[in-house]
C-alpha positions in Angstrom: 202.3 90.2 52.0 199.5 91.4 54.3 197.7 87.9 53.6 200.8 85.8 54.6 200.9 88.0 57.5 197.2 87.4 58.6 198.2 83.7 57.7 201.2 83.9 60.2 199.3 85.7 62.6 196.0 83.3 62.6 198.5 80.0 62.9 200.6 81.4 66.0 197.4 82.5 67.8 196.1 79.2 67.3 199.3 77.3 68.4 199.9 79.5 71.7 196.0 78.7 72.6 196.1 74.7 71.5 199.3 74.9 73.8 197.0 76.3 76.4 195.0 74.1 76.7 197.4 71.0 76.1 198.5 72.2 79.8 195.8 72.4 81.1 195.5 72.8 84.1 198.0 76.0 84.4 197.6 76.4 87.8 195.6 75.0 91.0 191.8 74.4 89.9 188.6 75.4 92.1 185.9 72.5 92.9 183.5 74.4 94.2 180.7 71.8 96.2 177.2 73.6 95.9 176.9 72.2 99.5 177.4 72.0 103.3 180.6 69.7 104.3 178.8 66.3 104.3 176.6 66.9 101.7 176.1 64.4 98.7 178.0 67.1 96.5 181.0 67.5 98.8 180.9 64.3 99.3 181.7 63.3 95.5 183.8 66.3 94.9 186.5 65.6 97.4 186.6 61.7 96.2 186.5 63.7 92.5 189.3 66.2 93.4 191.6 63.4 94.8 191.0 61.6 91.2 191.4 64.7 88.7 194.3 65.7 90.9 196.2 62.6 89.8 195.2 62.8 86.3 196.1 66.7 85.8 199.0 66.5 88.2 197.4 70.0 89.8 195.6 70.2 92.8 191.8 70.2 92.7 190.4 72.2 95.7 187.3 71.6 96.8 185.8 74.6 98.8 181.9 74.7 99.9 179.7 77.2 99.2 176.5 76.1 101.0 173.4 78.6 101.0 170.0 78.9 98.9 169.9 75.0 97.5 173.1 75.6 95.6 172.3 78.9 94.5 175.0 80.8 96.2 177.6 79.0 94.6 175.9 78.7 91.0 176.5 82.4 90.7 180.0 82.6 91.8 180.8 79.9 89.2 178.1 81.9 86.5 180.5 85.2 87.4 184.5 83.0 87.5 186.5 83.1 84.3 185.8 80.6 81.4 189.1 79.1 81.5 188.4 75.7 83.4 190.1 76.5 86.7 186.7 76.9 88.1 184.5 74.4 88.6 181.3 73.1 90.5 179.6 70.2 91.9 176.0 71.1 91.4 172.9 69.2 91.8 169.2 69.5 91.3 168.4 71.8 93.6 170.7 74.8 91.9 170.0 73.7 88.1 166.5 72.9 88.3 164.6 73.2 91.7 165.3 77.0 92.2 164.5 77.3 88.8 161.6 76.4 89.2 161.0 77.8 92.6 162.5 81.6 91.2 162.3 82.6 87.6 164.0 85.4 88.5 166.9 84.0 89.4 170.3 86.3 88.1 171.4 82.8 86.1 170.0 80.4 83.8 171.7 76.7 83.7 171.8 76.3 80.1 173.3 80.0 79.5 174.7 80.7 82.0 177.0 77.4 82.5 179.1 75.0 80.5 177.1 71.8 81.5 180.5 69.0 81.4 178.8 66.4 82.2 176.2 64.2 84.8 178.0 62.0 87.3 175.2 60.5 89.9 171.8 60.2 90.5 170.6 60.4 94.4 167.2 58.9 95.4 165.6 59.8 98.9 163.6 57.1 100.6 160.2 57.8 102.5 160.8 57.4 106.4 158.6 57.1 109.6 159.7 57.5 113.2 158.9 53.5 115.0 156.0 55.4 117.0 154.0 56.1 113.7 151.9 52.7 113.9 152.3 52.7 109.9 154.0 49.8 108.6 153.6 50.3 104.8 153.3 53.3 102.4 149.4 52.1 102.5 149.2 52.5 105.9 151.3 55.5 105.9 148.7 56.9 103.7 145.3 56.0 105.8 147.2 57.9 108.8 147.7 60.8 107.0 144.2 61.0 105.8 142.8 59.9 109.7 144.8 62.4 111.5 147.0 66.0 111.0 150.9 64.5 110.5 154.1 66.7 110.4 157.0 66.1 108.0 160.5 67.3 108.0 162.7 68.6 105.0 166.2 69.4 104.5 164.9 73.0 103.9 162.0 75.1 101.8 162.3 74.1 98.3 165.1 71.1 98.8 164.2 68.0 97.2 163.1 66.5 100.3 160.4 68.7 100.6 159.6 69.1 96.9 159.3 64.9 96.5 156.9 65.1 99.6 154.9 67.9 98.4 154.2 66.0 95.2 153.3 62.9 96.9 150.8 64.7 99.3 149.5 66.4 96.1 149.0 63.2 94.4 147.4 61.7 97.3 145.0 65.0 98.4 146.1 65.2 101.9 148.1 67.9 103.5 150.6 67.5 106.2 152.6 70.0 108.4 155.9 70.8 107.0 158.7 71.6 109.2 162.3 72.6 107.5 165.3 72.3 108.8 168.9 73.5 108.5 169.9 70.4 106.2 169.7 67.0 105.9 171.1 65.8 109.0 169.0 68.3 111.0 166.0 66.3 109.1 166.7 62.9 110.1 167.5 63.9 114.2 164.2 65.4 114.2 162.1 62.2 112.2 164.7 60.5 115.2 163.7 62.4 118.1 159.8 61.9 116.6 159.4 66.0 116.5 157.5 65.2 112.9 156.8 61.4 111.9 158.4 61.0 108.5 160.6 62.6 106.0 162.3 61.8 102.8 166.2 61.4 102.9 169.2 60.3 101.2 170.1 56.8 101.8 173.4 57.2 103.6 171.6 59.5 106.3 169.3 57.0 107.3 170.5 53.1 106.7 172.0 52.6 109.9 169.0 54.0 111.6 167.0 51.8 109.6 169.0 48.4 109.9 169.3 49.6 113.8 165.4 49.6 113.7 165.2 53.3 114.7 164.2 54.6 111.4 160.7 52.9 109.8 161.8 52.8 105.6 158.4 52.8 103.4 159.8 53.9 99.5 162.0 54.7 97.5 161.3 58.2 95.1 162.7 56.7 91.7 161.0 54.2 89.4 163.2 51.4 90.4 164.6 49.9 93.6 168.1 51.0 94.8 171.2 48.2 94.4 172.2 49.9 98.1 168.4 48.8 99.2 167.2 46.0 97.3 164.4 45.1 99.5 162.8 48.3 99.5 159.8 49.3 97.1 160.0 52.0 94.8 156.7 54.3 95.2 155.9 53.4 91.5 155.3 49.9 92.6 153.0 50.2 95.5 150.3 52.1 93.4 151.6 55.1 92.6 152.7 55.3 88.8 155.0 57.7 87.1 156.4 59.1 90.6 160.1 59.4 90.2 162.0 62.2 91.9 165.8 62.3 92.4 168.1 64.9 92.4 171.2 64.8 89.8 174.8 65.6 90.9 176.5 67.0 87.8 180.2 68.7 86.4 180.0 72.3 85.6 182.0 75.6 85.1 181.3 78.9 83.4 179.9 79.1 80.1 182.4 79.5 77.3 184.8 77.4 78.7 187.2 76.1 75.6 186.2 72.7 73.7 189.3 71.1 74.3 189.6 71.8 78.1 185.9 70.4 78.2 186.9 67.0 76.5 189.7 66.4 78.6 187.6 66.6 82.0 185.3 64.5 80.5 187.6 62.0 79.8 189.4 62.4 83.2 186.3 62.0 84.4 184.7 58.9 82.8 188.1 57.3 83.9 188.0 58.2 87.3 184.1 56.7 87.9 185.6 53.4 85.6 187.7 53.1 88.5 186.6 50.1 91.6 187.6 52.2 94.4 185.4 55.4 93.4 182.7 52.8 91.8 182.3 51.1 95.2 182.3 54.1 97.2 179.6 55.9 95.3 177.4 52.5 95.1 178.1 52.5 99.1 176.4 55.9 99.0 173.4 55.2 97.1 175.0 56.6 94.2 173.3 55.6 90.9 176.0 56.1 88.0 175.1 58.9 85.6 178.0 59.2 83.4 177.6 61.3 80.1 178.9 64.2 77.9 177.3 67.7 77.3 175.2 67.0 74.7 173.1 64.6 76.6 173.6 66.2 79.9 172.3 69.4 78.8 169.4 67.8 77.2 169.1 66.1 80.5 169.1 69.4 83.0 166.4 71.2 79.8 164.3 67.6 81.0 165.2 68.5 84.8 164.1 71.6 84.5 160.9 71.2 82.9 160.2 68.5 85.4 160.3 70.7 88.5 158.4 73.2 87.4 155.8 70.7 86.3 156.0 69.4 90.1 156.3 72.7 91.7 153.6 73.9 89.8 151.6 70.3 91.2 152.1 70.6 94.5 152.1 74.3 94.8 155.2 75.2 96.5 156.2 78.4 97.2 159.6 79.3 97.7 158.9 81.7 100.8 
């Protein structure tokens, strides 16, 4: 009797929680955007949100939670409930970067966080204010070594000024670095020529570029962008193996059910299938990085290792 009652017992738990999770979403789900408003992962997140809102039929709320690279909203998410109705939009900067920039961080990616799955890979291009008489990364280069240059970043320890730290210590010359409050910050000042050059997202700097305000030199990834064909990547022009971009990924607390995790994957792989969202993210510089856990946790374990390796280069110091 007592082992047809365990039986019993054992099958209705597991129906009440497989019905749990066929509903999923029970209720209005948090998108949390490790970012300012206007920043790559807001960006995605509300074009997301709008997608997985359809698909769930429950509304997907994106809120931001700037501060730190991403840190400041990596451990809200870390502390939420493993139930799904939490999730971010995290990049480099709060899965790897800080990492690497703060072992002593209170989280740890790949403990810490159920990694759902990579959706974009952002590369920065290398640019120079029109009054820096440098019209190639060569050139670039010989002024930097002739004469003491200032550079611009998004921020101590963003990827902006990480990928130029790496290329100076690749190079052996040291430049001035001068953070700002965030990307758009960066590009006024490259603009206004307070420092010559600075490495920014694409969709910052393209109509500065084709409005000839804005000198482009590289791209940080291995290969040219589709949203800039014409424009080297650094690998080409000399300087092999450099390849820095920061990875916009799906995440929520860790312990977050199996079957809730499938489902947002597959909401999710359907929603970057589709032309509207596929355009718009190609319009952004956008490079499609579409997989599941498995792969996307080996991928952040890669990312990690990789900024360390760089911060460790260059010898930034998160101050």
């Amino acid at each position: 009797m007592r082992t047809l009652l365990a039986v019993f017992c054992s099958a209705l738990l597991f129906a009440v929680a497989g019905h749990a999770q066929e509903t999923y979403p029970s209720k209005s789900v948090r998108l949390i955007a490790a970012a300012a408003p206007g920043g790559n992962p807001d960006v995605l997140a509300r074009m997301l949100a709008a997608k997985l809102a359809d698909a769930f039929g429950r509304p997907f709320v994106v809120e931001n939670i700037p501060g730190a690279g991403g840190v400041v909203a990596a451990e809200q998410v870390a502390r939420a409930p493993a139930d799904g109705h939490t999730l971010m939009l995290g990049d480099s900067g709060a899965l790897a970067i800080n990492v690497a920039l703060n072992p002593k961080l209170s989280y740890q990616p790949l403990r810490d966080f159920t990694l759902i799955t990579a959706l974009a890979a952002v590369p920065t291009v290398l640019v120079t204010n029109p009054s820096l008489p440098a019209t190639s990364l060569n050139d670039f280069v010989k002024e930097a070594r002739a004469r003491q240059l200032a550079y611009g970043s998004a921020g101590n320890g963003s990827v902006h000024h990480l990928t130029m730290a790496v290329f100076l210590a690749r190079i052996g010359v040291e430049m001035l670095h001068v953070p700002y409050k965030g990307g758009t910050a960066l590009v006024a000042a490259v603009l206004a020529g307070e420092v010559q050059s600075g490495w920014s997202g694409i969709p910052n700097v393209a109509a500065h570029i084709r409005a000839g305000k804005l000198r482009v030199l590289c791209i940080s990834t291995a290969q040219r962008s589709a949203s800039m064909p014409d424009v080297p990547a650094c690998a080409e022009l000399g300087h092999a193996g450099f390849d820095i971009a920061t990875t916009i990924g799906l995440q929520a607390p860790a312990g977050v059910p199996r079957e809730v995790v499938a489902r947002l994957q597959a909401a999710v792989a359907k929603a970057l299938r589709e032309k509207d969202l596929a355009e718009r993210m190609a319009n952004l510089a956008m490079e499609l990085r579409e997989n599941g856990t498995e792969h996307y946790a080996r991928f952040v374990r890669e990312d990690i290792e990789r900024y360390a390796a760089a911060v460790k280069a260059a010898g930034v110091k998160n101050d």
